[in-house]
Each structure stands twice: as C-alpha cells, then as structure tokens.
PyMOL Python script that loads the backbone (N, CA, C, O; Angstrom):
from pymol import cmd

cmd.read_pdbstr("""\
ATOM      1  N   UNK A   1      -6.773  -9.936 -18.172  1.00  0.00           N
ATOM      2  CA  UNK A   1      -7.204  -8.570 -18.011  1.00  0.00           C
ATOM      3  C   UNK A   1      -6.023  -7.612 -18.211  1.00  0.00           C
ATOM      4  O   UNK A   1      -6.187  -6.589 -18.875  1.00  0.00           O
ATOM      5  N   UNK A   2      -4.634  -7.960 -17.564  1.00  0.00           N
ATOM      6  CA  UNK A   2      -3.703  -6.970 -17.771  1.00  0.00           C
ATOM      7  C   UNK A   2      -2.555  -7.900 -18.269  1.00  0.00           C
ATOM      8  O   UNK A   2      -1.419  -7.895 -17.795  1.00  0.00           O
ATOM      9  N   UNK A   3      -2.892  -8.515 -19.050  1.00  0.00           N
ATOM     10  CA  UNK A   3      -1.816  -9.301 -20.183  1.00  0.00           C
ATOM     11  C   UNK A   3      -1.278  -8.615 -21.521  1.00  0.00           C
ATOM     12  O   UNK A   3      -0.279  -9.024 -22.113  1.00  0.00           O
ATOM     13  N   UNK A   4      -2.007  -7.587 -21.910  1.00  0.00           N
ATOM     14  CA  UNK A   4      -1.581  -6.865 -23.023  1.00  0.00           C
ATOM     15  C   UNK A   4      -0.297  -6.172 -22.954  1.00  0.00           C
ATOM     16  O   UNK A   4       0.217  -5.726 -21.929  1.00  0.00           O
ATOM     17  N   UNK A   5       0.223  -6.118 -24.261  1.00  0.00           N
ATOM     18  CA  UNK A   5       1.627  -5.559 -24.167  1.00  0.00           C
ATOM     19  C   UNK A   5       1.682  -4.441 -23.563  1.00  0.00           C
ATOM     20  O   UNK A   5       2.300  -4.216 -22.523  1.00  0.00           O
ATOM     21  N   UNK A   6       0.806  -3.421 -24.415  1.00  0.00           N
ATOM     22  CA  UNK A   6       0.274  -1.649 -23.973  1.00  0.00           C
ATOM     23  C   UNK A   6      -1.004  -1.901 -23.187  1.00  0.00           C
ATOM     24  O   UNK A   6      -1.938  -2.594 -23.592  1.00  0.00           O
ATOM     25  N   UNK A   7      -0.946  -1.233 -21.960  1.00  0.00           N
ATOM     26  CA  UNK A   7      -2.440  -1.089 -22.159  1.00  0.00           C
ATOM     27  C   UNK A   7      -2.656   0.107 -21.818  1.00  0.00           C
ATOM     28  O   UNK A   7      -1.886   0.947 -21.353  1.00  0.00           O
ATOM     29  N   UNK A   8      -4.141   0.171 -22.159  1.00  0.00           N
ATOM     30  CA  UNK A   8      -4.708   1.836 -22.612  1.00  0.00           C
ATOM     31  C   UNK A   8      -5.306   2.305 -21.590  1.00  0.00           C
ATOM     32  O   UNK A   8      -5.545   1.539 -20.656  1.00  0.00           O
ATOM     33  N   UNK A   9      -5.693   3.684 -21.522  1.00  0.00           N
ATOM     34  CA  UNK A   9      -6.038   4.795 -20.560  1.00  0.00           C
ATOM     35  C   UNK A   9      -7.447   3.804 -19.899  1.00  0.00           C
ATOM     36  O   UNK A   9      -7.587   3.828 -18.676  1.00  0.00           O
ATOM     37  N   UNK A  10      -8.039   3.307 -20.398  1.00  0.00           N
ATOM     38  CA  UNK A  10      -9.047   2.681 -19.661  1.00  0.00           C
ATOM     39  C   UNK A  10      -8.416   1.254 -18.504  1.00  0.00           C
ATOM     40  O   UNK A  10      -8.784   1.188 -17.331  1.00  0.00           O
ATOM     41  N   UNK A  11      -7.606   0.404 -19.034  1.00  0.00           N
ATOM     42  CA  UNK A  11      -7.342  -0.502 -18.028  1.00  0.00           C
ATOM     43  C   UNK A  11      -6.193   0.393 -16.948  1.00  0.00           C
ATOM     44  O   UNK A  11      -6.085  -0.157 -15.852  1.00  0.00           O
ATOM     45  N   UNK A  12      -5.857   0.899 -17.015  1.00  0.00           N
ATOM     46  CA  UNK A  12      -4.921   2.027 -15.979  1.00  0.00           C
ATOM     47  C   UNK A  12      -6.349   2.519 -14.993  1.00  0.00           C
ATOM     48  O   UNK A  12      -6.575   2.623 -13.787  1.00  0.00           O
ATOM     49  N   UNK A  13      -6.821   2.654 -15.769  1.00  0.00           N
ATOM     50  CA  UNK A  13      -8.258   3.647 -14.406  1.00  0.00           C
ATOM     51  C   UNK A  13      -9.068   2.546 -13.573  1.00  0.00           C
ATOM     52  O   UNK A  13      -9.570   2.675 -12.456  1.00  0.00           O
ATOM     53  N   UNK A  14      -9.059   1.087 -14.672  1.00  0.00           N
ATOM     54  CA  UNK A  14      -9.770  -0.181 -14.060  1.00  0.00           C
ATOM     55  C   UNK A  14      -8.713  -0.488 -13.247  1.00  0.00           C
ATOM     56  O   UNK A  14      -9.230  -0.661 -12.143  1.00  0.00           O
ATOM     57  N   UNK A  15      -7.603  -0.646 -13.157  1.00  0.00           N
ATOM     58  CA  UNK A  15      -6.509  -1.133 -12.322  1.00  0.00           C
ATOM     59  C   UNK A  15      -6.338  -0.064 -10.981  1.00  0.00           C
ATOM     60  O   UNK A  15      -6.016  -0.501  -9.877  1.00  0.00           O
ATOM     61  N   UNK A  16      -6.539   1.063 -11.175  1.00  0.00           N
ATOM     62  CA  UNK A  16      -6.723   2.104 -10.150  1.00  0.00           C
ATOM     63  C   UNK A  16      -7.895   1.648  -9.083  1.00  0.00           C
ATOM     64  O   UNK A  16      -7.984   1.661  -7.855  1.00  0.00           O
ATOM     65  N   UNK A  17      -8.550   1.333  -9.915  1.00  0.00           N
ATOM     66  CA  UNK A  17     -10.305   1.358  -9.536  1.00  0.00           C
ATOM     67  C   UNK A  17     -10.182  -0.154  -8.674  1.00  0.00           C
ATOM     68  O   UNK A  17     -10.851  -0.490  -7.697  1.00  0.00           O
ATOM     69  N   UNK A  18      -9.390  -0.728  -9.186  1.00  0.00           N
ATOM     70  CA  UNK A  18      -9.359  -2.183  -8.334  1.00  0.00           C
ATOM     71  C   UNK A  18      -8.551  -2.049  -7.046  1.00  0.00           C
ATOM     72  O   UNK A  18      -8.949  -2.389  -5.932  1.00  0.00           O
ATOM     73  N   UNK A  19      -7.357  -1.506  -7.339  1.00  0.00           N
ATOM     74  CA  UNK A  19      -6.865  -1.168  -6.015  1.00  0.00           C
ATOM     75  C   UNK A  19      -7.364  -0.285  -5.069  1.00  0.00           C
ATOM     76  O   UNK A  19      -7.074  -0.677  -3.939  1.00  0.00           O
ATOM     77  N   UNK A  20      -8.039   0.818  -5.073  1.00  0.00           N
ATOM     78  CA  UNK A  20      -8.806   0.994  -4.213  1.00  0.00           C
ATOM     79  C   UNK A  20      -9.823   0.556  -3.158  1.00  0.00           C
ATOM     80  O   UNK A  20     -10.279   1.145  -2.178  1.00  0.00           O
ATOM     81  N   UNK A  21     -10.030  -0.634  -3.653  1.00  0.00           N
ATOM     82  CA  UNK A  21     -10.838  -1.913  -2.949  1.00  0.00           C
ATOM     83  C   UNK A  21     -10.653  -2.690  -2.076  1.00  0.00           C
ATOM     84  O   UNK A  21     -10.583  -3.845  -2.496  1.00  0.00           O
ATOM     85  N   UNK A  22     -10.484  -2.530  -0.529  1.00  0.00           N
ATOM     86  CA  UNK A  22      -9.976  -3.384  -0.040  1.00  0.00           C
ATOM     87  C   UNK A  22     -10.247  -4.687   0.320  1.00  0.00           C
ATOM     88  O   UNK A  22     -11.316  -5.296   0.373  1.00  0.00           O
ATOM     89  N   UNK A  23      -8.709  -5.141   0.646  1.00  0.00           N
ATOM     90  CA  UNK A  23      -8.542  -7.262   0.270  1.00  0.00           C
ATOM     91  C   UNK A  23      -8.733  -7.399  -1.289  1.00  0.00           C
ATOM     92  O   UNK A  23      -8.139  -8.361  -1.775  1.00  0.00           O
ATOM     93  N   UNK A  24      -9.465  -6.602  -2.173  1.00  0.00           N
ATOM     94  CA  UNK A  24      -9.045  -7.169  -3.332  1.00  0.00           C
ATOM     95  C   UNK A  24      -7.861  -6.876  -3.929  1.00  0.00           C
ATOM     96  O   UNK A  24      -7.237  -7.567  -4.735  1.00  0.00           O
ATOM     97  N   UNK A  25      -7.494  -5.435  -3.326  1.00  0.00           N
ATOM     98  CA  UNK A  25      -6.223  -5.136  -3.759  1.00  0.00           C
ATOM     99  C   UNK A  25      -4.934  -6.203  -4.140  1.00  0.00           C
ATOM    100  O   UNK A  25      -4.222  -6.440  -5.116  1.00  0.00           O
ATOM    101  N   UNK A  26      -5.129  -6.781  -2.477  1.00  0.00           N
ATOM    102  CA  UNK A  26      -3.943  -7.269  -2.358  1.00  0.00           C
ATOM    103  C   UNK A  26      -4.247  -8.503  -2.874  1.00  0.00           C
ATOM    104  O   UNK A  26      -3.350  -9.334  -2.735  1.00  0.00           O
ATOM    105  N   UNK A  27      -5.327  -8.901  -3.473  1.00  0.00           N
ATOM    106  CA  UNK A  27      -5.168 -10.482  -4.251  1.00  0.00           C
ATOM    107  C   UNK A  27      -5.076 -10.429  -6.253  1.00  0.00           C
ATOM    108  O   UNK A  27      -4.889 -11.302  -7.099  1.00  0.00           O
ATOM    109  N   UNK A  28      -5.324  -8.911  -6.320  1.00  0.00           N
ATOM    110  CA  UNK A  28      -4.886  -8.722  -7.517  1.00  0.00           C
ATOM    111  C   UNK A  28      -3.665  -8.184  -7.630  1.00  0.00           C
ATOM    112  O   UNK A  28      -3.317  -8.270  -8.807  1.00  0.00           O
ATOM    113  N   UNK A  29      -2.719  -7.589  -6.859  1.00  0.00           N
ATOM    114  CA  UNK A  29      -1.496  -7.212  -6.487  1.00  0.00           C
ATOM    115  C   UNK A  29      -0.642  -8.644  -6.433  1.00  0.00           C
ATOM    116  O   UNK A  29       0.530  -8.541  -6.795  1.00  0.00           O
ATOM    117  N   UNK A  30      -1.152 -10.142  -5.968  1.00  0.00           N
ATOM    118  CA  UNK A  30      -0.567 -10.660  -5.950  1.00  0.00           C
ATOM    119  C   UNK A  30      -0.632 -11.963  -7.278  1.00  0.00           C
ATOM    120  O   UNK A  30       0.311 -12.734  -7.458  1.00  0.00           O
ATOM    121  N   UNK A  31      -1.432 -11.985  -7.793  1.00  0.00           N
ATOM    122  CA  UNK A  31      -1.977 -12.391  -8.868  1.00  0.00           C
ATOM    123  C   UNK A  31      -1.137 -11.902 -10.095  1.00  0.00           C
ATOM    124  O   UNK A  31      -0.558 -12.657 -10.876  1.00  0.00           O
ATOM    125  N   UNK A  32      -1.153 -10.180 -10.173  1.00  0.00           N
ATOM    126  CA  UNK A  32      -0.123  -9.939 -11.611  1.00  0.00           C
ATOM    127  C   UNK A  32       1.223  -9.991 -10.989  1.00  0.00           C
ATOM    128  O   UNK A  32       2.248 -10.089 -11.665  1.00  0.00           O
ATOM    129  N   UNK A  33       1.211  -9.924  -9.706  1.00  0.00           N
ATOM    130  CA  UNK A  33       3.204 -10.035  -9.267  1.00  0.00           C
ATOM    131  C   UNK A  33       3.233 -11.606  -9.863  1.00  0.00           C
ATOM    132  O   UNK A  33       3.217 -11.651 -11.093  1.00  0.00           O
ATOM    133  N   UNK A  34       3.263 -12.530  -9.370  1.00  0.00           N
ATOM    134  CA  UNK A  34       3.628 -13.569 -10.040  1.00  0.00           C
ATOM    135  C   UNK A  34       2.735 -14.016 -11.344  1.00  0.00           C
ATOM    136  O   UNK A  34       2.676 -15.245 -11.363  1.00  0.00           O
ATOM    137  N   UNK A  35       2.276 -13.636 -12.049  1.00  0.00           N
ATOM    138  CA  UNK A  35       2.019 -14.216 -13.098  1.00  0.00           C
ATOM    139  C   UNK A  35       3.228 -13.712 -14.679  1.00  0.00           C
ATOM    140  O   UNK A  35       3.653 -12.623 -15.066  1.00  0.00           O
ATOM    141  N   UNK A  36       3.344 -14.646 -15.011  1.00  0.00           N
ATOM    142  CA  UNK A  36       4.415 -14.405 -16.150  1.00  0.00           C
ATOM    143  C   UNK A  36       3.603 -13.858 -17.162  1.00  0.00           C
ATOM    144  O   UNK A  36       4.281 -13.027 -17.767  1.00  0.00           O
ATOM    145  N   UNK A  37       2.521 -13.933 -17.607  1.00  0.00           N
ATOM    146  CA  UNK A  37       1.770 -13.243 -18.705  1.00  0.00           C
ATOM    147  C   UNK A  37       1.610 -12.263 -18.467  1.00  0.00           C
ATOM    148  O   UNK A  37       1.476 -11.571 -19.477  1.00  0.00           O
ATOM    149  N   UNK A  38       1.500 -11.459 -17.079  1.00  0.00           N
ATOM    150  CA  UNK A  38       0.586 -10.212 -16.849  1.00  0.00           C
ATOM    151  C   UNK A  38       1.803  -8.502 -17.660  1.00  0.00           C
ATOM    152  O   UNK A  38       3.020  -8.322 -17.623  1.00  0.00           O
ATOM    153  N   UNK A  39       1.166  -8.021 -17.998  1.00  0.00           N
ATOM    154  CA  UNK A  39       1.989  -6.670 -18.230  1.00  0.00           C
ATOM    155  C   UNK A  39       3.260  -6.535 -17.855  1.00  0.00           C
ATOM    156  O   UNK A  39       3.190  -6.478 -16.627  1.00  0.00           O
ATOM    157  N   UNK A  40       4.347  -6.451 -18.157  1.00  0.00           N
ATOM    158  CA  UNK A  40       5.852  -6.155 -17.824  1.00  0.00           C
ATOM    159  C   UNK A  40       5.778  -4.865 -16.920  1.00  0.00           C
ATOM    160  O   UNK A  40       6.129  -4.929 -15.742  1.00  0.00           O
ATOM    161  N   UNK A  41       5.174  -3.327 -17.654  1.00  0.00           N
ATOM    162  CA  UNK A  41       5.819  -2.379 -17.056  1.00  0.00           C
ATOM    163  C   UNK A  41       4.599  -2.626 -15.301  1.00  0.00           C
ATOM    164  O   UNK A  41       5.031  -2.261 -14.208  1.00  0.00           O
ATOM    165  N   UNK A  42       3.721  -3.025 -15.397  1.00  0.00           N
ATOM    166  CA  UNK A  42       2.644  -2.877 -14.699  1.00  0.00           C
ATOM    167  C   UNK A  42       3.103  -4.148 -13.351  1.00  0.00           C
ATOM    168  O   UNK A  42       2.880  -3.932 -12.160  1.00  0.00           O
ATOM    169  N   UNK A  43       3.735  -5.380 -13.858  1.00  0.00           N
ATOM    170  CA  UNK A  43       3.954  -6.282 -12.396  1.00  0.00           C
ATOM    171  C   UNK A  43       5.678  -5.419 -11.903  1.00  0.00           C
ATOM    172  O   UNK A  43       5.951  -5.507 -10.705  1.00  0.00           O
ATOM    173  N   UNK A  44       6.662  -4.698 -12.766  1.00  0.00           N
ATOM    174  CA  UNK A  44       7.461  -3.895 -12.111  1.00  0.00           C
ATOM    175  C   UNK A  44       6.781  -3.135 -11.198  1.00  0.00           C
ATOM    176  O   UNK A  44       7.207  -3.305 -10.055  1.00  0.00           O
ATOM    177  N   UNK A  45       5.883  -2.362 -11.290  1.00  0.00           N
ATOM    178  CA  UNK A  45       5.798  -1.028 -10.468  1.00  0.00           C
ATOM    179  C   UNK A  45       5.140  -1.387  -9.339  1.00  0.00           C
ATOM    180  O   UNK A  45       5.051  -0.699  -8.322  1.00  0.00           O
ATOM    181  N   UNK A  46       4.450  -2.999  -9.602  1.00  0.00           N
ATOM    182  CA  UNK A  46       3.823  -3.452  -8.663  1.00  0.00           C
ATOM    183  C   UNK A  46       5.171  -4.201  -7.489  1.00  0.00           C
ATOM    184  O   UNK A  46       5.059  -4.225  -6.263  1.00  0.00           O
ATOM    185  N   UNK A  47       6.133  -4.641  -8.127  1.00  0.00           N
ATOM    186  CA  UNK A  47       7.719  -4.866  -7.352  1.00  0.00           C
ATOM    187  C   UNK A  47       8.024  -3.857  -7.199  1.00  0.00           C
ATOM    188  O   UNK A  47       9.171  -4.082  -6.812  1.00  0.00           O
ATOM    189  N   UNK A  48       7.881  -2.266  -7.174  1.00  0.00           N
ATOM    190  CA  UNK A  48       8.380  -1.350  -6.647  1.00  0.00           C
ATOM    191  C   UNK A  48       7.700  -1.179  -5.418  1.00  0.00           C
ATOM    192  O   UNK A  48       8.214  -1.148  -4.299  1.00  0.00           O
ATOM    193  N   UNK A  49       6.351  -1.055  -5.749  1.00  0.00           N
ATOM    194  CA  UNK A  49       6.095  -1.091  -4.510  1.00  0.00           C
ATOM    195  C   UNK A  49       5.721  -2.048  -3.163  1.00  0.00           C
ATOM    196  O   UNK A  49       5.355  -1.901  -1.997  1.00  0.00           O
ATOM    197  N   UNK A  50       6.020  -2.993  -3.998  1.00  0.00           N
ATOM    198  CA  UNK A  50       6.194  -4.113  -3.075  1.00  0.00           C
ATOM    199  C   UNK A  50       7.274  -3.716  -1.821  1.00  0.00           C
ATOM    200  O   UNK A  50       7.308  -3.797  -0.593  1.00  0.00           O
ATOM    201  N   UNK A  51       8.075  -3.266  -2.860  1.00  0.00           N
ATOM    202  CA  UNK A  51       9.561  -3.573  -2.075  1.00  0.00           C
ATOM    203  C   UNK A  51       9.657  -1.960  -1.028  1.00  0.00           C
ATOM    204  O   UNK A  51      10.163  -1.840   0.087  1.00  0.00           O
ATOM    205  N   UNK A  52       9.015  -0.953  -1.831  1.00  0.00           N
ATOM    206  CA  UNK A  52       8.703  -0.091  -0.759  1.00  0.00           C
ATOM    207  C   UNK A  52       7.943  -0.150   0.320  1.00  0.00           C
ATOM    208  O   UNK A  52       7.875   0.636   1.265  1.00  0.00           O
ATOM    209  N   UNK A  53       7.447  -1.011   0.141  1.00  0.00           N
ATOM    210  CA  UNK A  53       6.422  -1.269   1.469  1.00  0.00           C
ATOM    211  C   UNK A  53       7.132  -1.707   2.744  1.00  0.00           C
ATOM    212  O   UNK A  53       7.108  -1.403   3.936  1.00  0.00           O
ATOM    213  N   UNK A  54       7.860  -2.674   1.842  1.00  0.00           N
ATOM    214  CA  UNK A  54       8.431  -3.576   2.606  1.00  0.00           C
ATOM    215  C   UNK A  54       9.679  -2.895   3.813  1.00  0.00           C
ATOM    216  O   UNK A  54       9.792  -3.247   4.987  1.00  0.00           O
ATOM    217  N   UNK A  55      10.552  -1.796   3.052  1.00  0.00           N
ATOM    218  CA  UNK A  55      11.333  -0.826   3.415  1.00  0.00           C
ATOM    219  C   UNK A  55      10.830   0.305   4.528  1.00  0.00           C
ATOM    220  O   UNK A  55      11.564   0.827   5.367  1.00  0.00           O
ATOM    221  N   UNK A  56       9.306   0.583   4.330  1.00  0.00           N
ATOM    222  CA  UNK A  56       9.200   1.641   5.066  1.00  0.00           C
ATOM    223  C   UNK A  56       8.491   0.614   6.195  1.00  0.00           C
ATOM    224  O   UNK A  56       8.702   0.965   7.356  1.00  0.00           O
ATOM    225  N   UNK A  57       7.935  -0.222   6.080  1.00  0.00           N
ATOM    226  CA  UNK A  57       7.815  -1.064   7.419  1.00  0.00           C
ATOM    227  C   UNK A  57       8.729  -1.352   8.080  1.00  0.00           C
ATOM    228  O   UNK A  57       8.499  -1.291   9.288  1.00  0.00           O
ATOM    229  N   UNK A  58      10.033  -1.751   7.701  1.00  0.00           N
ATOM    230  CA  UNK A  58      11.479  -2.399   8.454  1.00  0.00           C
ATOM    231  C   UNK A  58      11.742  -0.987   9.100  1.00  0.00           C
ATOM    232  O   UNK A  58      11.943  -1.052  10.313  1.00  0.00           O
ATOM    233  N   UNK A  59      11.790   0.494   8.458  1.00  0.00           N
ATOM    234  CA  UNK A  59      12.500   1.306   8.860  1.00  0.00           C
ATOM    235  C   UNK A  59      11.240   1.843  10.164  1.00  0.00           C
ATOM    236  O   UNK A  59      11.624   2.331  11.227  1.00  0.00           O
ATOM    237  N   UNK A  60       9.910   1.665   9.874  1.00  0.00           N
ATOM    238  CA  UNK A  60       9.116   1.899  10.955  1.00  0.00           C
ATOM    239  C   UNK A  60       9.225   1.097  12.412  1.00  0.00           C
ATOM    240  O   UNK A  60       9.185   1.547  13.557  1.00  0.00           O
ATOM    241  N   UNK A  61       9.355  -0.045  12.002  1.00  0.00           N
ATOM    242  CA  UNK A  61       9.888  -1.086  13.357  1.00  0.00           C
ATOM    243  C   UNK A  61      11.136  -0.944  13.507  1.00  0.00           C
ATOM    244  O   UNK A  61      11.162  -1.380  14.658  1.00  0.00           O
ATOM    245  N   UNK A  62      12.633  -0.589  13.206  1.00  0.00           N
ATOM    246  CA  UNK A  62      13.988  -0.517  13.391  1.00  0.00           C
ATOM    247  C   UNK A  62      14.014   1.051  14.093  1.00  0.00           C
ATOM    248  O   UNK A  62      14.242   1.049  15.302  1.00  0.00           O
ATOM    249  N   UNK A  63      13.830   2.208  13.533  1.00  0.00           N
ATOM    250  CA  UNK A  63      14.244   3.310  13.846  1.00  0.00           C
ATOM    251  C   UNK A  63      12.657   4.207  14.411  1.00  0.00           C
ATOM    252  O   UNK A  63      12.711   4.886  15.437  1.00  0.00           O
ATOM    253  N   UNK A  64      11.712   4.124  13.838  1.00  0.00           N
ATOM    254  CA  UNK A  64      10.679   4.809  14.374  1.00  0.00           C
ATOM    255  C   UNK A  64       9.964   4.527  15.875  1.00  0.00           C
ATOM    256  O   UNK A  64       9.190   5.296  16.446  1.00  0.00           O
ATOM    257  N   UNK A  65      10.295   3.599  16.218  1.00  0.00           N
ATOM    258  CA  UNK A  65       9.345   2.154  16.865  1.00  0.00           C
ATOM    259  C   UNK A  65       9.984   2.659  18.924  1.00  0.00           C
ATOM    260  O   UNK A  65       9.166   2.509  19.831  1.00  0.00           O
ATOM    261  N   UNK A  66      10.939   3.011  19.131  1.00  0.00           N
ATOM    262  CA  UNK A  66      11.609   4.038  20.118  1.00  0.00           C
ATOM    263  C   UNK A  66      10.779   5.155  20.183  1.00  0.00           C
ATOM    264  O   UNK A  66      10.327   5.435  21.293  1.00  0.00           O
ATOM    265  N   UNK A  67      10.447   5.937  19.114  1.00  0.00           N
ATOM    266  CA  UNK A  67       9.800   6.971  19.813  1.00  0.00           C
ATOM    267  C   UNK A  67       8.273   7.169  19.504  1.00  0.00           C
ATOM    268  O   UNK A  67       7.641   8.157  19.128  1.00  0.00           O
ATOM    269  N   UNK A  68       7.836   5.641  19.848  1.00  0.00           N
ATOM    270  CA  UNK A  68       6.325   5.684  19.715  1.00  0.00           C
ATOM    271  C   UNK A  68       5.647   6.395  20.828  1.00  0.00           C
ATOM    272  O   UNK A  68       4.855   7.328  20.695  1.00  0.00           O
ATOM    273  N   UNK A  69       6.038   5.860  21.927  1.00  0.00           N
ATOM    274  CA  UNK A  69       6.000   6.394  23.322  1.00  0.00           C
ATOM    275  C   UNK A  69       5.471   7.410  23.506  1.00  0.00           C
ATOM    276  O   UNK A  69       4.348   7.509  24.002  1.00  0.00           O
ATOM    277  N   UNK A  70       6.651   8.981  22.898  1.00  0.00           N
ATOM    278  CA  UNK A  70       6.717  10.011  22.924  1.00  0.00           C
ATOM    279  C   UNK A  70       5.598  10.557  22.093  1.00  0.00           C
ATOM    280  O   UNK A  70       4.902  11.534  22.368  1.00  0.00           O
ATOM    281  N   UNK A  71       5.500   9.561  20.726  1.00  0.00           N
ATOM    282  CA  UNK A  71       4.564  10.338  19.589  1.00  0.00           C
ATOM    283  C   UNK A  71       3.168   9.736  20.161  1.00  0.00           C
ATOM    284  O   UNK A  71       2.369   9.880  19.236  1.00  0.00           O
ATOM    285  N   UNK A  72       2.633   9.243  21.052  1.00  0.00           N
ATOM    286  CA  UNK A  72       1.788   8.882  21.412  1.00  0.00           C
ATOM    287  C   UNK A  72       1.400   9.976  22.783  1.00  0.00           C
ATOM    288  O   UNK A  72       0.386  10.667  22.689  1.00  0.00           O
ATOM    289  N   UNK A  73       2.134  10.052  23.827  1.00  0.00           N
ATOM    290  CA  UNK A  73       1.700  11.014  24.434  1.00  0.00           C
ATOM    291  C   UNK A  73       1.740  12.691  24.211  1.00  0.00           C
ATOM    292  O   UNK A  73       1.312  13.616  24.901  1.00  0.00           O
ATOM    293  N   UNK A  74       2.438  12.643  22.954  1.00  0.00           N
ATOM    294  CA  UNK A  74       2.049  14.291  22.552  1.00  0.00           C
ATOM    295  C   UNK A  74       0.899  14.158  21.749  1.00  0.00           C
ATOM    296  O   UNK A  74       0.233  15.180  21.581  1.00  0.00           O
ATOM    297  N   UNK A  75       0.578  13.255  21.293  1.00  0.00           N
ATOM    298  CA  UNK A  75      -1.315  13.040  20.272  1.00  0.00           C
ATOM    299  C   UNK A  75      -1.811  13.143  21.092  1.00  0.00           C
ATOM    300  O   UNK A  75      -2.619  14.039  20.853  1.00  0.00           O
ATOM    301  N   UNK A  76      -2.039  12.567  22.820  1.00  0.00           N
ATOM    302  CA  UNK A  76      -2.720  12.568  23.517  1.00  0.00           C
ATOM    303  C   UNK A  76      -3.194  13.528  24.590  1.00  0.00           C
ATOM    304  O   UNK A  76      -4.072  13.588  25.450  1.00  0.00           O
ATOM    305  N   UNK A  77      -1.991  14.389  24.032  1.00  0.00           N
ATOM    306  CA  UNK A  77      -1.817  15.989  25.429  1.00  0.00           C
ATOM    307  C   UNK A  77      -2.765  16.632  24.177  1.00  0.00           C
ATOM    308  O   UNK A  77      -3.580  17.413  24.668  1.00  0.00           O
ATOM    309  N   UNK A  78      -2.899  16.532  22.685  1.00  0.00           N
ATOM    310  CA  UNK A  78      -3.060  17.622  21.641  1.00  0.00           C
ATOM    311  C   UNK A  78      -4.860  17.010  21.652  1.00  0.00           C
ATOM    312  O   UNK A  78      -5.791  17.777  21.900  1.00  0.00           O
ATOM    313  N   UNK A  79      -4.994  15.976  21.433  1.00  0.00           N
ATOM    314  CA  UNK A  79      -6.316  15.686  21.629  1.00  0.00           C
ATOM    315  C   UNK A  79      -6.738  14.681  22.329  1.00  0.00           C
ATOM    316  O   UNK A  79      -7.039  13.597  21.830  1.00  0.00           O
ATOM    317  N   UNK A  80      -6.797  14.955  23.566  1.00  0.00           N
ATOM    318  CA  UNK A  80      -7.453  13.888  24.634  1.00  0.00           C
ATOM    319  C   UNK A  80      -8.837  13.144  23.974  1.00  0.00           C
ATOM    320  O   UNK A  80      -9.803  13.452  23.276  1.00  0.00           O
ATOM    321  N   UNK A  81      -8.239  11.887  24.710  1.00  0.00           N
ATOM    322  CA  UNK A  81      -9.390  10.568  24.198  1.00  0.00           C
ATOM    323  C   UNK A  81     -10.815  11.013  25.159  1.00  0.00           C
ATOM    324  O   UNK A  81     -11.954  10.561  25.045  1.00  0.00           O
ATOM    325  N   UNK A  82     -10.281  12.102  26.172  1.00  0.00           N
ATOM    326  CA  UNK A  82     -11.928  11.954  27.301  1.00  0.00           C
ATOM    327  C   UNK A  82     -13.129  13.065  26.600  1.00  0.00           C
ATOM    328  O   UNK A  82     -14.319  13.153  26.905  1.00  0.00           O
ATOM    329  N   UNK A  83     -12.391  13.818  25.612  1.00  0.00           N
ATOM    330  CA  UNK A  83     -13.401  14.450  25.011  1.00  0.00           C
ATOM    331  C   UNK A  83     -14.251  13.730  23.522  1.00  0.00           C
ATOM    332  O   UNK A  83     -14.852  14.443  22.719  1.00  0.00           O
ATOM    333  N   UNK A  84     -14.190  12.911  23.451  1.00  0.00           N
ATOM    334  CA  UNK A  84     -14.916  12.185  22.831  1.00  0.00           C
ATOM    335  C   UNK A  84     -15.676  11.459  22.924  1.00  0.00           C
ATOM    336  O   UNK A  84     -16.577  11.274  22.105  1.00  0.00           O
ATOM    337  N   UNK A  85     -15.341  10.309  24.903  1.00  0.00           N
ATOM    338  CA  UNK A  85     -16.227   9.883  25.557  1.00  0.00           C
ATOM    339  C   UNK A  85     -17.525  10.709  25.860  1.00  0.00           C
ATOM    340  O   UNK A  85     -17.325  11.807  26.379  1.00  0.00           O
ATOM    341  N   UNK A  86     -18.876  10.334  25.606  1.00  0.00           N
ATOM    342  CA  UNK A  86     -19.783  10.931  26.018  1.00  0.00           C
ATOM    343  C   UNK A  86     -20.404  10.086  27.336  1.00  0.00           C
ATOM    344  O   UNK A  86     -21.379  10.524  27.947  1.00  0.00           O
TER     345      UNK A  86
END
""", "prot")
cmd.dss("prot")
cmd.show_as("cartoon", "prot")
cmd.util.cbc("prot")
cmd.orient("prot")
C-alpha cells in the first residue's frame, strides 16, 4: 500500500484517514516502521514521531510529573467534579 517510491495526494489522505483510527493506527505505524519496502520519506516521519513521542513522555514523567498535584487541584477549584454529579 505505501511501498511506492512517490506517493500521490490520494495515499497521503488514505494514510491520514488510517491514522485517525484507533489501535489501527498504531499497527499500521508499526508495520511501515519496520518494513524495509515501505516508503522512505513516509517510515522517517513515522521515526520522527516515534521518537517524539517518546521524548515528550520521558519529559512528562521526569519534569512535569511534581507538579501534577498542583495542576490537579487548580482543575478542580476551576471546575468541581460535584457539579456534574446529578
């Protein structure tokens, strides 16, 4: 499906259209990451964001992860959970 050297404005919108899907995403995400046939520029960007993912998770658990606490009880002063209980 995404083995072609170029591919055209239509498999870009099918590849959009697939990732939007969830769980399939991530088994076609992992499917053209390792496959050696699949598109060059298309399994890069898919290692870009691999690797961004990967980065903003480490930096969410290393440096964010301290002031959950805080960002949790100011969500909770701004919109209390008891007004939703009926």
């Amino acid at each position: 499906m995404f083995q072609k050297a170029d591919m055209s404005v239509m498999d870009w919108y099918l590849f959009w259209i697939l990732m939007a899907i969830p769980f399939v995403n991530i088994i076609i995400l992992i499917l053209i990451m390792l496959s050696s046939n699949s598109n060059g520029s298309l399994r890069s960007m898919l290692w870009a964001q691999a690797i961004l993912a990967i980065l903003v998770t480490i930096l969410f658990m290393t440096v964010l992860q301290p002031y959950m606490r805080e960002i949790w009880n100011f969500l909770s002063q701004v919109y209390p959970i008891n007004q939703f209980v009926s």
